[in-house]
C-alpha positions in Angstrom: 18.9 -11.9 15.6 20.6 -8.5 15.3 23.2 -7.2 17.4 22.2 -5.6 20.8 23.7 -3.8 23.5 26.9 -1.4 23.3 29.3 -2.4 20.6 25.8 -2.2 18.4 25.8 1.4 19.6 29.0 2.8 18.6 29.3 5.0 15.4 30.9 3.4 12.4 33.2 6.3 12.3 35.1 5.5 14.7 35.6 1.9 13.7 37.9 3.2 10.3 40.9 3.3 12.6 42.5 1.6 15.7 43.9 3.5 19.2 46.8 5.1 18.9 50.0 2.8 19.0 51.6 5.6 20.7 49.8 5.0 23.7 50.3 1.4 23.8 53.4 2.2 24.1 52.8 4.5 27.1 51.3 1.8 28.6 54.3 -0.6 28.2 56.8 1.9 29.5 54.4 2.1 32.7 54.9 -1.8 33.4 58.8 -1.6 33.0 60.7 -0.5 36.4 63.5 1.4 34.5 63.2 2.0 31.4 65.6 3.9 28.7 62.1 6.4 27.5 63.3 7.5 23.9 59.1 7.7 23.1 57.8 10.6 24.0 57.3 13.5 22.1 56.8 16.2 24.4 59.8 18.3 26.0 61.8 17.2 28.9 62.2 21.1 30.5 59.6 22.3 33.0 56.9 25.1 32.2 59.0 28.7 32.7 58.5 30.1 36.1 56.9 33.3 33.9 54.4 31.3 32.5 53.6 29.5 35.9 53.3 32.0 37.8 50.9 34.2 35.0 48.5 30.9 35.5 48.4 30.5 39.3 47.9 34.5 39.1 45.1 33.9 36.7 43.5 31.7 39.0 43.6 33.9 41.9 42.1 37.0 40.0 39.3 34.4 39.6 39.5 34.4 35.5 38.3 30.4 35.7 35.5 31.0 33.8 34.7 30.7 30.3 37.0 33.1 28.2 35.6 33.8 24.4 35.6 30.8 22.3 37.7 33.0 20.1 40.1 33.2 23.0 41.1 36.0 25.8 41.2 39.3 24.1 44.9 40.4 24.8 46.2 37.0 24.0 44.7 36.7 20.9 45.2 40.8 20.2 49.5 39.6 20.8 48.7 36.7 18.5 47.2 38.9 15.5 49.6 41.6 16.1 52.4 39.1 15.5 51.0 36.8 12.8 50.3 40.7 10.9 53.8 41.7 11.8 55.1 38.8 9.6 52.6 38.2 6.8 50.5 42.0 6.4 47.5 39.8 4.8 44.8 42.0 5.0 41.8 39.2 5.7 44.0 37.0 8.1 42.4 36.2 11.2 43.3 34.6 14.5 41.5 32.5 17.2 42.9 30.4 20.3 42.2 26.6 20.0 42.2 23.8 23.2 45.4 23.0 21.6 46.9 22.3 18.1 45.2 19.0 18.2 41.6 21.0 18.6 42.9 23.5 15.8 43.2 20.3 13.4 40.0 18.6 14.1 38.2 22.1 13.6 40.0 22.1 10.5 38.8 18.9 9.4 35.3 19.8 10.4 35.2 23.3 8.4 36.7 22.5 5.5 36.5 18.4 5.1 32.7 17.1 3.4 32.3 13.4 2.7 34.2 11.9 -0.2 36.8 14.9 -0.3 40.1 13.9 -0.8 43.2 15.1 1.7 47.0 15.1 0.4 49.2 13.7 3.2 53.0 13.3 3.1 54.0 9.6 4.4 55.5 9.1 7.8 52.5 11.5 8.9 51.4 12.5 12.7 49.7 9.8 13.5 46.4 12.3 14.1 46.1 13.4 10.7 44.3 10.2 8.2 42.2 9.4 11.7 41.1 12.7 11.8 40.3 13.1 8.3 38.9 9.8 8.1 36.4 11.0 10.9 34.9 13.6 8.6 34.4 11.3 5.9 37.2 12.3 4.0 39.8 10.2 2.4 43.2 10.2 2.6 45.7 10.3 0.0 49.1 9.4 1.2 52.1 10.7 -1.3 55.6 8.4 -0.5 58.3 10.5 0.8 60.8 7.7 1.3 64.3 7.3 2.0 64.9 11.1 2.5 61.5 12.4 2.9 61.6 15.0 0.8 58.5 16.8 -1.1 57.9 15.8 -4.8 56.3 18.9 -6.2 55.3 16.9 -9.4 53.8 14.0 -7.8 51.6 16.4 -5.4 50.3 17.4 -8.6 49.4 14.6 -10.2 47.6 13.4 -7.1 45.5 15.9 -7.2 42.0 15.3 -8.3 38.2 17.4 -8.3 38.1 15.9 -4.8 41.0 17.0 -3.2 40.0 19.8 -0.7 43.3 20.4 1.4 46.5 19.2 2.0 48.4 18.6 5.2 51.9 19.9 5.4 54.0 19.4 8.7 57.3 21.0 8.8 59.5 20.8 11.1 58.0 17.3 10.9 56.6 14.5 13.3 58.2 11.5 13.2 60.9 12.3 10.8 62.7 15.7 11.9 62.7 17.1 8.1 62.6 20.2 7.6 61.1 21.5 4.2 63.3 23.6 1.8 62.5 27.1 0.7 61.8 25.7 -2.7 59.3 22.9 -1.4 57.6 25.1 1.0 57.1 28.0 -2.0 56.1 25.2 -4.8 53.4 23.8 -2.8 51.8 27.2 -1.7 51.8 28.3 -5.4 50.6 24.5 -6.5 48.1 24.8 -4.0 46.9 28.3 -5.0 46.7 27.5 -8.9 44.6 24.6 -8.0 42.3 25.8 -5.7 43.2 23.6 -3.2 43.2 24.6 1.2 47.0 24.6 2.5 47.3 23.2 6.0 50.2 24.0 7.8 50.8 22.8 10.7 53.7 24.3 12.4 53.6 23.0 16.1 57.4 22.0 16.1 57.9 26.2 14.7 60.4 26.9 17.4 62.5 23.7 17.1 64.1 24.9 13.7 68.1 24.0 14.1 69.4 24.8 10.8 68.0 28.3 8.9 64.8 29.3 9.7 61.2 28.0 9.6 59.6 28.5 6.0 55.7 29.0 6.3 53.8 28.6 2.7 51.7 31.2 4.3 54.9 33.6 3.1 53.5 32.8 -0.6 50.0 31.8 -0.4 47.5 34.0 1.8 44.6 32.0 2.1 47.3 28.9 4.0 46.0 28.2 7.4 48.4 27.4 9.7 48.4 26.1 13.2 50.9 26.7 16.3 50.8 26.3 19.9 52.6 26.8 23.1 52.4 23.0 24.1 56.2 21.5 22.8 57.8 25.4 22.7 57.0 26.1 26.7 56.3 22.6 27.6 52.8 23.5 28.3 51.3 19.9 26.6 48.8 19.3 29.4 47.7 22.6 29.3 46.1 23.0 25.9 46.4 26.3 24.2 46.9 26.7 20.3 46.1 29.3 17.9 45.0 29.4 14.6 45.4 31.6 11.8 44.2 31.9 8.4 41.2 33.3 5.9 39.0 34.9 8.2 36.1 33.9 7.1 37.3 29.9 7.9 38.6 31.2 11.0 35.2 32.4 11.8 34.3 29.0 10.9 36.2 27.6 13.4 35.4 30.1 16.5 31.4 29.0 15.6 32.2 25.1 15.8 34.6 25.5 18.6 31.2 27.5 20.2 29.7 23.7 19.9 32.4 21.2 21.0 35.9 21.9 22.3 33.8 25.9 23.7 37.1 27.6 24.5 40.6 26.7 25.9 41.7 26.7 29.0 41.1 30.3 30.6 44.1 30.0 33.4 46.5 28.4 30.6 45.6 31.4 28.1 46.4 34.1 30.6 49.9 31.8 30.7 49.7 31.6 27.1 49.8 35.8 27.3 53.5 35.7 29.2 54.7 32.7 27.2 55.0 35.2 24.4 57.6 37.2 26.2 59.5 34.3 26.8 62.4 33.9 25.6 63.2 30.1 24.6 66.4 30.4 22.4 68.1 28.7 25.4 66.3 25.4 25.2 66.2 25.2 21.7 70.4 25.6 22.2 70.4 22.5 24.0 68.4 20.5 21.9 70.2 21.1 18.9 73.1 19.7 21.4 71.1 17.3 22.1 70.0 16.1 18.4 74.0 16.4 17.4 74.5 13.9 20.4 72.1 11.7 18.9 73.4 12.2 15.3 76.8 11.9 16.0 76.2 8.3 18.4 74.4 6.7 15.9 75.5 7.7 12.6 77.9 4.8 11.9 75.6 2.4 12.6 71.9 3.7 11.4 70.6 5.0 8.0 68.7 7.7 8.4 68.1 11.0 7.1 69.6 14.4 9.6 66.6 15.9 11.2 66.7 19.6 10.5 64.2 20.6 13.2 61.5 18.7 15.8 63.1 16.6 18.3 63.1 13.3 16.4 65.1 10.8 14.5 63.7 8.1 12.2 66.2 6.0 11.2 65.7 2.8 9.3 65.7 -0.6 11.4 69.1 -2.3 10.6 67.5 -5.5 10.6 63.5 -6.8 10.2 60.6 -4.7 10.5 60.1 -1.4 12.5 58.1 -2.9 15.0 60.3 -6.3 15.3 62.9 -4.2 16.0 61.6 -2.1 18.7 60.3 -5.0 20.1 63.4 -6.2 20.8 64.5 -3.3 22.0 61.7 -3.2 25.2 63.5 -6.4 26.1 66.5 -4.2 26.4 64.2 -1.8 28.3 64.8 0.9 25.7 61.6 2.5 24.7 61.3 4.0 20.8 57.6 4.3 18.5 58.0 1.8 15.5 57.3 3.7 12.7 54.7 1.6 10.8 52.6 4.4 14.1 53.5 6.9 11.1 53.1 5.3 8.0 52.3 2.6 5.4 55.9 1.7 6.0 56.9 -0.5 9.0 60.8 -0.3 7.9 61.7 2.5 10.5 61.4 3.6 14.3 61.1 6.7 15.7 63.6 8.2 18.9 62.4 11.0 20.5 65.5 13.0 22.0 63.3 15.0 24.5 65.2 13.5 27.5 68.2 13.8 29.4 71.7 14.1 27.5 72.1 11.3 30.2 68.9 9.3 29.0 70.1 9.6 25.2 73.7 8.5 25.5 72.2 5.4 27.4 69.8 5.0 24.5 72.7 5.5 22.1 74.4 2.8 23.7 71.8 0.3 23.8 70.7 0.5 20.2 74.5 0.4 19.1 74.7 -3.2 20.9 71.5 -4.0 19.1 73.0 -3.2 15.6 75.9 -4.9 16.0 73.9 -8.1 16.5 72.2 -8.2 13.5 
């Protein structure tokens, strides 16, 4: 007799991957009465009082409604005035997504058909092969290991009559890389002499701590890149992206958004709108403090490669696997990702250093003790 009932019910797609371990670990951290929270990756500073007080105003003038699904017109007028400031493409186009997360699923479902192939660079945001795998695409996952930098030449050889897009994350989630120039302007030219659709997703744009943020779309103008306000301002919960890119797969995306996600947040966009004229080079001060503290406490006694922007390290597990070694360290009531989360690999762990200089240095001196028993 066949199966019956719900599990029979559920879509197959969503069977091709498992919850996210992140949020396993969220749950563990819940259960633990103090613990040392080096897991999470969203900023540890508070919404400015700008961008507050432009929402609660927001909801007072009554703008709760629907907005456009294309987003508030003088946020996303600021937003095209900006992105056409920096890149003068004359057919880029702009619309306001329910976050960067919404901006890469409407990605997937624009551009992504069954059986197409999508390049991804391993340790990956633990979104991107789920999400492409929801499509019915495949991933292809190109090694980036020990220092996870970008090998033009194997990108190349990867590519097939079924790749459709690659996924490029810089600063990068879990790692802290930042691409250089030369990476950044080979893969935009790679992918234009192939034919191929250049994501980038530049969520982590205003964490840059050494130089400045290198887009492909400086070298390739059909690159569709995502950003938000969600780790910059802190607004995570809050939902409010923005996408730019080709207009006519922006258009794309403003019609599917029409059918799913409809629009973000109207109060949050209005915040979105001050956000702009915030000025955040203060907190970005302190974390680069903050990822030297890091750095500097754990150098001696971890490999890993220096995170050039993000708010993460990944260093290698001194001893056993990733996940054995994080393990142990929740009996030490210090809570990392392990970083098999992020990749094929389960040799690393990831530290989050979105937390109190306080929190860190205890962190720091917990996973010293750890190293020096193995």
């Amino acid at each position: 007799m066949s199966n019956s009932g719900p599990s029979s019910w559920i879509a197959a797609r969503s069977q091709s991957f498992d919850s996210s371990g992140i949020r396993k670990v969220f749950d563990l951290a819940a259960r633990l009465s103090n613990p040392v929270d080096l897991s999470i990756g969203q900023p540890d500073f508070d919404v400015p009082v700008a961008v507050q007080n432009a929402c609660t105003a927001a909801i007072h003038e009554g703008k709760n409604g629907y907005s456009p699904s294309q987003g508030v017109g003088p946020l996303r007028e600021k937003l095209k005035s900006h992105v056409a400031e920096r890149y003068a493409h004359e057919d880029r186009d702009v619309f306001v997504s329910s976050g960067t997360s919404g901006g890469l699923v409407l990605t997937m479902l624009s551009l992504v058909n069954p059986g197409d192939e999508v390049i991804i660079f391993d340790p990956y945001f633990v979104m991107y092969p789920p999400l492409v795998q929801l499509v019915g695409g495949t991933p292809v996952l190109i090694d980036t290991y020990p220092d996870f930098r970008i090998d033009l030449a194997q990108v190349e050889a990867s590519i097939t009559d079924r790749t459709k897009l690659i996924l490029f994350n810089s600063p990068a989630n879990p790692t802290g890389a930042t691409a250089t120039l030369g990476e950044v302007k080979g893969l935009a030219e790679l992918a234009d002499r192939h034919n191929v659709a250049l994501l980038s997703d530049e969520i982590y744009s205003q964490f840059v701590y050494d130089g400045q943020l290198h887009s492909p779309a400086d070298y390739n103008a059909n690159t569709i890149v995502i950003d938000g306000f969600s780790k910059s301002h802190a607004m995570t919960g809050w939902r409010v992206g923005w996408v730019h890119g080709p207009a006519e797969i922006i258009q794309t995306m403003i019609k599917l958004q029409q059918y799913s996600f409809v629009c973000a947040p109207q109060p949050a966009q209005w915040a979105g709108l001050a956000a702009l004229d915030v000025d955040m080079a203060g907190h970005r001060a302190d974390y680069r403090t903050k990822r030297d503290l890091l750095v500097t406490g754990l150098e001696e006694d971890f490999e890993f490669t220096h995170p050039g922007g993000a708010f993460y390290l990944f260093p290698k597990a001194p001893y056993g696997t990733g996940s054995e070694f994080v393990a142990k360290a929740i009996e030490h009531d210090l809570l990392t990702i392990p970083g098999g989360i992020f990749s094929r690999k389960d040799t690393h762990f990831r530290i989050s250093y979105a937390a109190p200089n306080e929190t860190i240095q205890r962190g720091i001196d917990i996973l010293k003790r750890l190293a020096s028993e193995g």
